[in-house]
C-alpha positions as CSV (number, residue, x, y, z in Angstrom):
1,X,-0.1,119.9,69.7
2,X,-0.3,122.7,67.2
3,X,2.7,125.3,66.9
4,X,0.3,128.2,68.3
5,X,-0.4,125.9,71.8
6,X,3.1,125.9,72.1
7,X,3.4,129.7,71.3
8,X,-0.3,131.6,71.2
9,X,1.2,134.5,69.7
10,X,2.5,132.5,66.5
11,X,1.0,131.9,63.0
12,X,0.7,128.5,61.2
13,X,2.9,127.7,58.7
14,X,1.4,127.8,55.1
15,X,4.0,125.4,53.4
16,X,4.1,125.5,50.0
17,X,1.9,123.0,47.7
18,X,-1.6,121.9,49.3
19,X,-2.8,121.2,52.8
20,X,-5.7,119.9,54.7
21,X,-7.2,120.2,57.5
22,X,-10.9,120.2,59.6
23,X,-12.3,123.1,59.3
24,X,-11.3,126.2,57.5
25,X,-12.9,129.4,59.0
26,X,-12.5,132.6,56.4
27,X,-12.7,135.6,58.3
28,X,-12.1,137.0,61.6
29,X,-14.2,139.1,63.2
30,X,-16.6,138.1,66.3
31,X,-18.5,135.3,63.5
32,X,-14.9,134.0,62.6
33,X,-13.8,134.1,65.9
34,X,-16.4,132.1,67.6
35,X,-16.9,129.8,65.1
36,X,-13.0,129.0,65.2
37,X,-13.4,128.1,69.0
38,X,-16.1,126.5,68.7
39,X,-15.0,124.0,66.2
40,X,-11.4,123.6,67.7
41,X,-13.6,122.8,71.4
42,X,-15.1,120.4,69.3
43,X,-12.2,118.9,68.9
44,X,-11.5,120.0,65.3
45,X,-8.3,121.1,63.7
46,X,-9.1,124.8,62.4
47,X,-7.4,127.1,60.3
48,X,-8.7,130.9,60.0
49,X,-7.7,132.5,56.9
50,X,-7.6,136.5,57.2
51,X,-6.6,139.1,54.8
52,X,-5.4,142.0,57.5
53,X,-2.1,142.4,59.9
54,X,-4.3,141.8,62.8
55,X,-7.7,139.4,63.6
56,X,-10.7,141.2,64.7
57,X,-11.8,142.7,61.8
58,X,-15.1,144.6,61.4
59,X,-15.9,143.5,65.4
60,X,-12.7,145.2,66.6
61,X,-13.7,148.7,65.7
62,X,-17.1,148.2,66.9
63,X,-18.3,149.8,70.7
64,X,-18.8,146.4,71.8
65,X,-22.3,145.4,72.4
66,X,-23.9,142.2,72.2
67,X,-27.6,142.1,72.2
68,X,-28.9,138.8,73.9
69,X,-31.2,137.3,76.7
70,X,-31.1,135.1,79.5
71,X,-27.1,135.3,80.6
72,X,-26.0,134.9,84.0
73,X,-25.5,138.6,83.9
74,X,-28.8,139.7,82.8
75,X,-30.0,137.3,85.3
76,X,-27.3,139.2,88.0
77,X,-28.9,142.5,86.6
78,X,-32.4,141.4,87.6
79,X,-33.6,141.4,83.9
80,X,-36.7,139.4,83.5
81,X,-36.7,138.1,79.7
82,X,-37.5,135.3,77.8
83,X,-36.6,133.9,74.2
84,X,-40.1,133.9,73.2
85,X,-40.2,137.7,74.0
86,X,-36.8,138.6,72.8
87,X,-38.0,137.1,69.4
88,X,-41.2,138.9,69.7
89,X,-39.4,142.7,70.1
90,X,-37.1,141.3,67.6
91,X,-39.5,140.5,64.9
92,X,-42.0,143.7,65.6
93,X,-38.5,145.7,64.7
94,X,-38.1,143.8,61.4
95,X,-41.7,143.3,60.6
96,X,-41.4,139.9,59.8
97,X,-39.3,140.0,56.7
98,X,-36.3,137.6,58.1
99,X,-35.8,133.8,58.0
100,X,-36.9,132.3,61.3
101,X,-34.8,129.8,61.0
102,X,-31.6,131.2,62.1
103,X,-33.4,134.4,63.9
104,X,-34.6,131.5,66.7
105,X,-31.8,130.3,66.6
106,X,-29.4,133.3,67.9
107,X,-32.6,134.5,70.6
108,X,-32.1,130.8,72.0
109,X,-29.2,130.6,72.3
110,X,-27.6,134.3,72.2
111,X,-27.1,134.2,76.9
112,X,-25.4,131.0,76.5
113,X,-23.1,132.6,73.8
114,X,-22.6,135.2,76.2
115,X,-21.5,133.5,79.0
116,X,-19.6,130.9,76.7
117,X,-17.7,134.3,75.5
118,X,-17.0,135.4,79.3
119,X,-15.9,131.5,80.4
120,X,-13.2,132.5,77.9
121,X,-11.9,135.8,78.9
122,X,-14.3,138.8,77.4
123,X,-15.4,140.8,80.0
124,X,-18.8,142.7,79.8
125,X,-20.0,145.7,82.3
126,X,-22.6,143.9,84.6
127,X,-25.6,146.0,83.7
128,X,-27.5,145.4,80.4
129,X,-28.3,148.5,78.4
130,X,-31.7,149.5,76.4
131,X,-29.9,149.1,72.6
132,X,-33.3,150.0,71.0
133,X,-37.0,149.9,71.8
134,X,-36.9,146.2,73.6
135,X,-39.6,145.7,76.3
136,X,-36.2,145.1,78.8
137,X,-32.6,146.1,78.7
138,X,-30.4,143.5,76.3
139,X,-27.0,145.1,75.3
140,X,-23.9,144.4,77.1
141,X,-21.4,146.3,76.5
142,X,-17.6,144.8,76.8
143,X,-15.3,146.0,78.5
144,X,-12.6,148.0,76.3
145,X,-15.4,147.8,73.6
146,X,-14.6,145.9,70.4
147,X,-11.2,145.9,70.7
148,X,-11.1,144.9,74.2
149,X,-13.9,141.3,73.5
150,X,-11.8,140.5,70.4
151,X,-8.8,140.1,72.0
152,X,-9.9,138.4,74.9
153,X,-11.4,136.3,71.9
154,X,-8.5,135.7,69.9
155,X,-6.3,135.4,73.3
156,X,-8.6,132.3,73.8
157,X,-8.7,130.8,70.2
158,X,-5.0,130.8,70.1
159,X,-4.6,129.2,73.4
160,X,-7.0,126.7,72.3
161,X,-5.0,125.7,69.0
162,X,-6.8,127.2,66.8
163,X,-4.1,128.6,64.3
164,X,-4.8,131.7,62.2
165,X,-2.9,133.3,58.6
166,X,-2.9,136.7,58.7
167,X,-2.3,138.6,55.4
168,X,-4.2,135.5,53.6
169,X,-7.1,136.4,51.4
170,X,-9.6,133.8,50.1
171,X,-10.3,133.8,46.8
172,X,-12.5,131.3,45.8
173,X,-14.3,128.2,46.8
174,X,-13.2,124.7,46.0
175,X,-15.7,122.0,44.9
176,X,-15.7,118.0,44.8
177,X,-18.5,117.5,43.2
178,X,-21.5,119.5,45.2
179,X,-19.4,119.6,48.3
180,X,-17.3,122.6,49.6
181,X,-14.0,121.2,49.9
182,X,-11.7,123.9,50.7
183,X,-10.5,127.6,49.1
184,X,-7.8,128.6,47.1
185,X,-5.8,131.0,49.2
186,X,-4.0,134.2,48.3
187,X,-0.9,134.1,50.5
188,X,1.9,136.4,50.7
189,X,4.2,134.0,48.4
190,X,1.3,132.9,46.3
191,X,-1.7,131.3,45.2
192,X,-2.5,127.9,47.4
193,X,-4.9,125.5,48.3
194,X,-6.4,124.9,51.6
195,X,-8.3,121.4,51.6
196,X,-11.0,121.3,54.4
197,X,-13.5,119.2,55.3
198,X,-15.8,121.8,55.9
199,X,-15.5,125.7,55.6
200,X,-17.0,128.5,57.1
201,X,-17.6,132.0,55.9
202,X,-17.5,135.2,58.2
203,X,-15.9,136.7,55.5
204,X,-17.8,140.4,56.7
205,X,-20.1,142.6,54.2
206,X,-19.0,144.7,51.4
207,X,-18.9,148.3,52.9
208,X,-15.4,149.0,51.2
209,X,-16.7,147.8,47.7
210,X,-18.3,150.7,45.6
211,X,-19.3,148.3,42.7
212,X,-21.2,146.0,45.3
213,X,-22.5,148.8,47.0
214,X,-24.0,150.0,43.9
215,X,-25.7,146.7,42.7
216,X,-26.8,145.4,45.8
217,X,-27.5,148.8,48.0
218,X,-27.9,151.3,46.0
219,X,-29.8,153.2,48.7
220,X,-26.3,154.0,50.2
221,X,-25.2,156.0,46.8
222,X,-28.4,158.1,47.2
223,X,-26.3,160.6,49.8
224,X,-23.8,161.2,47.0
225,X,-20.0,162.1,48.5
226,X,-21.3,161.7,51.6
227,X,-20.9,158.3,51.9
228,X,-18.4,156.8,54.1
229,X,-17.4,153.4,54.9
230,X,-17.1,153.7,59.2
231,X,-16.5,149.3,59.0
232,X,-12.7,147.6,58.1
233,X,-11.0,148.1,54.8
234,X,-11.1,144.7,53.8
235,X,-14.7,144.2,53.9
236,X,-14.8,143.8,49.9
237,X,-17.4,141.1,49.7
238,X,-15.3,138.7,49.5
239,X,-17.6,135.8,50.8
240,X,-21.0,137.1,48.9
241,X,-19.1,136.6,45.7
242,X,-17.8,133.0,46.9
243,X,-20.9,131.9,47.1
244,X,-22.6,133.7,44.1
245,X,-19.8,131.2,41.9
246,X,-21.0,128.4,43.2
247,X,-24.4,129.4,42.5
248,X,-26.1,129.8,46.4
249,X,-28.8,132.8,46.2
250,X,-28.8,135.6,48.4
251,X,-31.6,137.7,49.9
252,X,-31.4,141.3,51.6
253,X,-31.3,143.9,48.7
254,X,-30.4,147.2,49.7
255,X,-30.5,146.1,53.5
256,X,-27.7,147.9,55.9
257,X,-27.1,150.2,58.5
258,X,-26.8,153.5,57.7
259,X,-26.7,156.6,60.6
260,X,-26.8,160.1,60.6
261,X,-23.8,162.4,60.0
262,X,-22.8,166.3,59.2
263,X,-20.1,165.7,57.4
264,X,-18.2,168.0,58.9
265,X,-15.8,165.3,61.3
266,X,-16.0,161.9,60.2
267,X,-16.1,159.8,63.3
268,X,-18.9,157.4,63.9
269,X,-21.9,159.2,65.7
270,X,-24.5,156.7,66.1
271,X,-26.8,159.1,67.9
272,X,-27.6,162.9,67.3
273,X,-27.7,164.7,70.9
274,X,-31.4,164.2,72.0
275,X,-32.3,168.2,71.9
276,X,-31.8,168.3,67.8
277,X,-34.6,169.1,66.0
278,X,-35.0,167.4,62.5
279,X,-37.3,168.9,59.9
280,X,-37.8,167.4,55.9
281,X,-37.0,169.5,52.8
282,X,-40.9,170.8,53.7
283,X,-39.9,172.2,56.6
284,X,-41.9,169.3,58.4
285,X,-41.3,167.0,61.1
286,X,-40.8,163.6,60.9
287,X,-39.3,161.7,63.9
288,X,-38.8,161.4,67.2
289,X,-35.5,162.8,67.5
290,X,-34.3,160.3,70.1
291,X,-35.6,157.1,68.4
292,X,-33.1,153.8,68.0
293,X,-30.7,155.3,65.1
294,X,-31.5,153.1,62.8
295,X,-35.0,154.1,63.0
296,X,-34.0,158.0,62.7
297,X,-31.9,157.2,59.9
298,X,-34.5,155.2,58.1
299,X,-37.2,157.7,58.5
300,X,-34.4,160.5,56.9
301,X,-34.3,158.0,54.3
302,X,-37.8,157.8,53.6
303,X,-37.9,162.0,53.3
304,X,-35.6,162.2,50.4
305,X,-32.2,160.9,51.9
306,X,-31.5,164.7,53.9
307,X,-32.7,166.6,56.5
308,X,-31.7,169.5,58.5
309,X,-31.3,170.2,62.6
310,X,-32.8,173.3,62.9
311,X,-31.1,174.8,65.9
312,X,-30.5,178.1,67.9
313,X,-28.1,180.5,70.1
314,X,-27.5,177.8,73.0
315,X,-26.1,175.5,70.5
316,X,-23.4,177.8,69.9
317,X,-22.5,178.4,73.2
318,X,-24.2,175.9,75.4
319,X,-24.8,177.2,79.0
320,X,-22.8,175.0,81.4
321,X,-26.1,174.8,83.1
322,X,-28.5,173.4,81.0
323,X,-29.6,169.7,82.0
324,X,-31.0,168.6,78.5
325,X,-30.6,165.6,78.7
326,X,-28.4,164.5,75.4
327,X,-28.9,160.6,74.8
328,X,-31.1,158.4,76.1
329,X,-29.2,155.3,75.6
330,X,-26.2,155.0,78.3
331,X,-22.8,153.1,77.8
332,X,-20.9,152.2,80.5
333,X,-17.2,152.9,80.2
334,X,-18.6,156.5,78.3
335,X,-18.7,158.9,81.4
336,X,-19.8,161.6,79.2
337,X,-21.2,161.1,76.0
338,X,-20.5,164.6,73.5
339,X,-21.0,165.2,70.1
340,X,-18.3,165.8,67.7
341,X,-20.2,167.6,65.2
342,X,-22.2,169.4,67.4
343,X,-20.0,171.0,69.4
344,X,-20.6,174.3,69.9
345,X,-16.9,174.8,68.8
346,X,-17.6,173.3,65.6
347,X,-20.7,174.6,64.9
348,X,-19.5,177.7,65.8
349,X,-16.4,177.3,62.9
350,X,-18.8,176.1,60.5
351,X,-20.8,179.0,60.8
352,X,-17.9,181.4,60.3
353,X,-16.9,179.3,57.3
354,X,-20.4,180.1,55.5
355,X,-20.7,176.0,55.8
356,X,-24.2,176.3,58.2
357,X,-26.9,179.0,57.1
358,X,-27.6,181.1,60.1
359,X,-30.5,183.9,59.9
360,X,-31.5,186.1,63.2
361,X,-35.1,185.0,62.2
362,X,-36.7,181.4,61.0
363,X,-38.1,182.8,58.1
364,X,-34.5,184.2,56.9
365,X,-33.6,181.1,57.9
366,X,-36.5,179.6,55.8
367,X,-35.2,181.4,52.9
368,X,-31.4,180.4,53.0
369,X,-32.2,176.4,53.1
370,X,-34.7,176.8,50.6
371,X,-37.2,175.9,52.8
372,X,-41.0,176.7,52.6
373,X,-41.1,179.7,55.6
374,X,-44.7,179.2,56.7
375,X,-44.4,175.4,57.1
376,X,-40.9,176.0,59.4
377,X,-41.9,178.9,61.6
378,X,-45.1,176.8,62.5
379,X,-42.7,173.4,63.1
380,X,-40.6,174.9,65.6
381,X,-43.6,177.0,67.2
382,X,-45.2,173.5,67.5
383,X,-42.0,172.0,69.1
384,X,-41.4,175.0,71.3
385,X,-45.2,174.7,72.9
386,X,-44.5,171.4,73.4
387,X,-41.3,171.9,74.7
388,X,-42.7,174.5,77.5
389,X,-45.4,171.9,78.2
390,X,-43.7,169.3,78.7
391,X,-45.4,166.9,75.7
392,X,-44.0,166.5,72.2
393,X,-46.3,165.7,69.3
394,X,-43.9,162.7,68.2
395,X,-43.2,161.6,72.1
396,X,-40.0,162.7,72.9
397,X,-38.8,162.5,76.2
398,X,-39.6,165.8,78.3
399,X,-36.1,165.9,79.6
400,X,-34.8,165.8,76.1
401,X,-37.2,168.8,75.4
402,X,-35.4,172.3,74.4
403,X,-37.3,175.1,72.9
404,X,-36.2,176.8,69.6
405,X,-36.1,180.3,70.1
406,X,-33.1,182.4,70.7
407,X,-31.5,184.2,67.8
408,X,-29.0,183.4,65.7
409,X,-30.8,180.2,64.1
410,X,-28.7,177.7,62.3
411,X,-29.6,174.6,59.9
412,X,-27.3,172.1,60.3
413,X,-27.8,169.7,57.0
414,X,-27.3,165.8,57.6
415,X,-27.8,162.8,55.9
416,X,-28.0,158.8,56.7
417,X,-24.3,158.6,55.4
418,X,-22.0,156.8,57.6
419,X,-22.4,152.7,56.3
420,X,-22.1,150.7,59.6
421,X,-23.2,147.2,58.2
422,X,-24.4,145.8,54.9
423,X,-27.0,143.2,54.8
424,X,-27.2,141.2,51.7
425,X,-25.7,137.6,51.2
426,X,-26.7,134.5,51.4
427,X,-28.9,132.4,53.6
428,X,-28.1,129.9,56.3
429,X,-30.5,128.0,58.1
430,X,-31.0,127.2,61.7
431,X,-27.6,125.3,62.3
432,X,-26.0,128.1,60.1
433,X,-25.4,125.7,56.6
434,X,-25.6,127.8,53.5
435,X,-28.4,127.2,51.9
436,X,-28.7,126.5,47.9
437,X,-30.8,127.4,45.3
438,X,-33.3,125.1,46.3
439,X,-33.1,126.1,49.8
440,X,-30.9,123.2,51.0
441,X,-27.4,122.9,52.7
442,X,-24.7,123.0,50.5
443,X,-22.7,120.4,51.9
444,X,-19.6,121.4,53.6
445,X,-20.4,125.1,54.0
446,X,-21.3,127.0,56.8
447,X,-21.6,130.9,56.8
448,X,-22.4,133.8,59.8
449,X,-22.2,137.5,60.4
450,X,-22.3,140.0,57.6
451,X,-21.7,138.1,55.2
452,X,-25.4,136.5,55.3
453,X,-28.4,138.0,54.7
454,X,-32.0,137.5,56.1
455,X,-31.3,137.6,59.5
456,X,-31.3,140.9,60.1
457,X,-34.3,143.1,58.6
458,X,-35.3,146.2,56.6
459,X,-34.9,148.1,60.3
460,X,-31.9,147.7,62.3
461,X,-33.0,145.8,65.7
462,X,-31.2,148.2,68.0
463,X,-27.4,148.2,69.4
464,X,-25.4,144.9,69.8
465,X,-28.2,142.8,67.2
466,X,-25.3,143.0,64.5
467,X,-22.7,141.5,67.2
468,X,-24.9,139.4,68.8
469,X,-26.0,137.8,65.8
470,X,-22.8,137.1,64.4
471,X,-21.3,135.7,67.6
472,X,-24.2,133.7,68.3
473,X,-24.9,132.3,65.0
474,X,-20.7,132.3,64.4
475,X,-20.1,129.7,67.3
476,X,-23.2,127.3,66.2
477,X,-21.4,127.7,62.4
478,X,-18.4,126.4,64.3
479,X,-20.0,123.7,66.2
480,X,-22.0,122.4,62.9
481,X,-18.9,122.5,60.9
482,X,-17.0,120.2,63.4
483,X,-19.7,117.9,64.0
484,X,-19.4,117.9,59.1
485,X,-16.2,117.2,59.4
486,X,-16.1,114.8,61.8
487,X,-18.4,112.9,60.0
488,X,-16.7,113.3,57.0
489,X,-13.7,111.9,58.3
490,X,-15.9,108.7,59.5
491,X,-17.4,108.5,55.9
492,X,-13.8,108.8,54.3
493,X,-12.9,105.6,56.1
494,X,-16.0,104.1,56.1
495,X,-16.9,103.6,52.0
496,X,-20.3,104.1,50.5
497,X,-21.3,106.3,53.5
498,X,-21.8,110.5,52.3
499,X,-21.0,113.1,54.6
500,X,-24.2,114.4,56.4
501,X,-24.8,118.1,55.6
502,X,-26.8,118.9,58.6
């Protein structure tokens, strides 16, 4: 019995010198997290090295939902689906430009994940949600959101044996010949070696590190000092540059998440309130409005990295009466979703501060963005006929219809600034091995989440793909790594016989 089945709550002792064990998990969040279950269920002794005061990492600030098919509770919920059209929606999103590999791998297997994850203790609301423009509703959403499934998660793990350092920080990989043997570990007292049979990275993306941000997704720097980093603090990359030393490739350049903000209160708004209007530096438009926010965000992206909500009176001082509907996307446990930087209090202190150009006319208005006035007064005549009739050139929603045509008329600037998830790193394969240069395993090293790229595409899939990959493909790392190490151990005593990567 491990110290933390006697006590959950307790942390492993690191004593000083080396120290071996299964299966080393390096990271966290819902990847780490599943895979360390899932190894120490397969009967492996695991160790999860983790730089912050608390495990959970990116997944613990996130809302919460896991994109998947085929669970018992989509099956409660009535939801028709299959794996053969989840991967369909999913690759029409991406256009293709994944590995398949590990993309079949998490639609296959992403319900039993999800009812693996509620067998141990995460609770989910019982009806799936729409997280993007899927043929039938995938997301869950758990209960308490990310906070809420990863301690349920890590409530489990501990209870299970699986021992975790906190405040430990991987450093690099070590190597016995071509095999992944362990990491040298930053520890509170000092520099030591973990030994491992097998090691998995779920070491997160590199949100927090300017310098990686700038060589591998340089889009992000195109908003200037806009930018912010919404994901944890000690997402620094640590993992993609583990694996660059030892020489395994990675694909994904300038590949992330990036939504729309208006930098006026930094909180994470995934979603602008359906009855925006967003028009280009031509004074065009360019979106539907209420399309998945990755979409909206890639489209601003594509027009020069800016736009501006062009909005009137009623934003100001919206009339308790008006029944535009805001967001099409519902979250259970959110009775009433408002934005925080379109508030009409905000907006309204913005204005005053000189911060948002406001004009009694759209030409004035026109004239204070810099906008070309002809092309602008003709947008939002456009809108506002559609608006009246019920039909919007780009297809939004009627209910989400508001004309554009009270005075005072404000142009709210915004930008695809706030950096949810990076995408670059390197590749796993179907039973989540790392893959080398040559595009096989590297033996003993396993990888999911973040820190891998090509599984998730140019376009962001829709709400819950980022968790629901990384849990997914996270517990098969954790089962693959096991079964490694296990055979490793039978090859140690068994001489002449080399481990078996896959």
């Amino acid at each position: 019995m491990t110290a933390q089945e006697k006590n959950p709550g307790a942390e492993p002792d690191m004593p000083d010198g080396e120290m071996s064990i299964d299966v080393l998990v390096l990271g966290s969040g819902i990847a780490g997290g599943c895979a360390a279950l899932a190894a120490r269920e397969a009967g492996a002794q695991v160790l999860v090295v983790e730089p912050a005061e608390t495990p959970g990492g990116h997944s613990r600030l996130s809302t919460g939902l896991v994109m998947a098919s085929g669970s018992a509770l989509h099956t409660a919920a009535g939801v028709t689906d299959s794996p053969d059209s989840f991967l369909r929606d999913y690759l029409n999103v991406v256009r293709q430009g994944v590995a398949p590999g590990p993309v079949r791998s998490y639609v296959d297997n992403s319900g039993a994940t999800v009812d693996w994850l509620v067998q141990h203790g995460v609770r989910f609301h019982p009806r799936p949600v729409h997280g993007g423009n899927a043929t039938v509703p995938r997301a869950l959403v758990a209960e308490g959101f990310g906070a809420g499934m990863m301690s349920a998660l890590w409530t489990a793990a501990r209870r299970a044996g699986v021992d975790i350092a906190l405040r430990h920080r991987a450093l690099r990989l070590l190597r016995a010949g071509d095999r992944v043997v362990g990491a040298l570990v930053q520890t509170p007292a000092g520099e030591q070696q973990v030994h491992a049979r097998a090691v998995v990275l779920a070491t997160g993306g590199f949100g927090a590190n300017p310098e990686l941000l700038t060589e591998h997704y340089p889009a992000s720097n195109a908003v200037g000092d806009w930018l912010w980093n919404i994901g944890h603090e000690h997402n620094r990359g640590d993992g993609l540059v583990m694996a660059r030393e030892i020489g395994a490739p990675a694909v994904g350049h300038d590949r992330g998440l990036r939504v729309l903000h208006a930098d006026f209160v930094r909180t994470l708004e995934a979603t602008i309130p359906g009855w925006v209007v967003l028009v280009d530096g031509d004074g065009r438009r360019f979106v539907d409005e209420t399309s998945q926010y990755g979409m909206v965000a890639h489209r601003t992206g594509a027009v020069g990295e800016r736009a501006w909500a062009v909005l009137d009176a009623r934003a100001l001082d919206r009339p308790v009466d008006d029944r535009t509907t805001d967001y099409l996307q519902e979250i259970p446990g959110i009775a009433q979703r408002r934005s925080v930087n379109f508030a009409p209090a905000v907006l309204r202190e913005h204005c005053a501060a000189g911060r948002i150009p406001t004009a009694d006319t759209l030409t004035e208005l026109a004239a204070a963005v810099g906008l070309p006035a002809a092309q602008l007064v003709a947008t939002i005549g456009q809108y506002n006929e559609g608006a009246q009739a019920g039909r919007d050139r780009f297809g939004k929603r009627a209910d989400c219809l508001r004309a554009v045509d009270t005075a005072p008329y404000l142009a709210v600037e915004v930008r695809p600034a706030s950096l949810v998830y990076t995408a670059y790193g390197p590749q796993i394969d179907e039973n989540a091995c790392l893959l080398d240069e040559l595009g096989g395993p590297v033996p003993g090293l396993f990888a999911a989440g973040e820190v891998t790229g090509g599984v998730l595409g140019d376009l962001y899939v829709g709400s819950g793909s980022g968790l629901g990959t990384a849990g997914t493909l996270g517990r098969t790392a954790g089962e693959s790594a096991a079964a490694y190490a296990a055979y490793a151990a039978y090859a140690a005593s068994a001489p002449g016989t080399a481990p078996n990567p896959s």
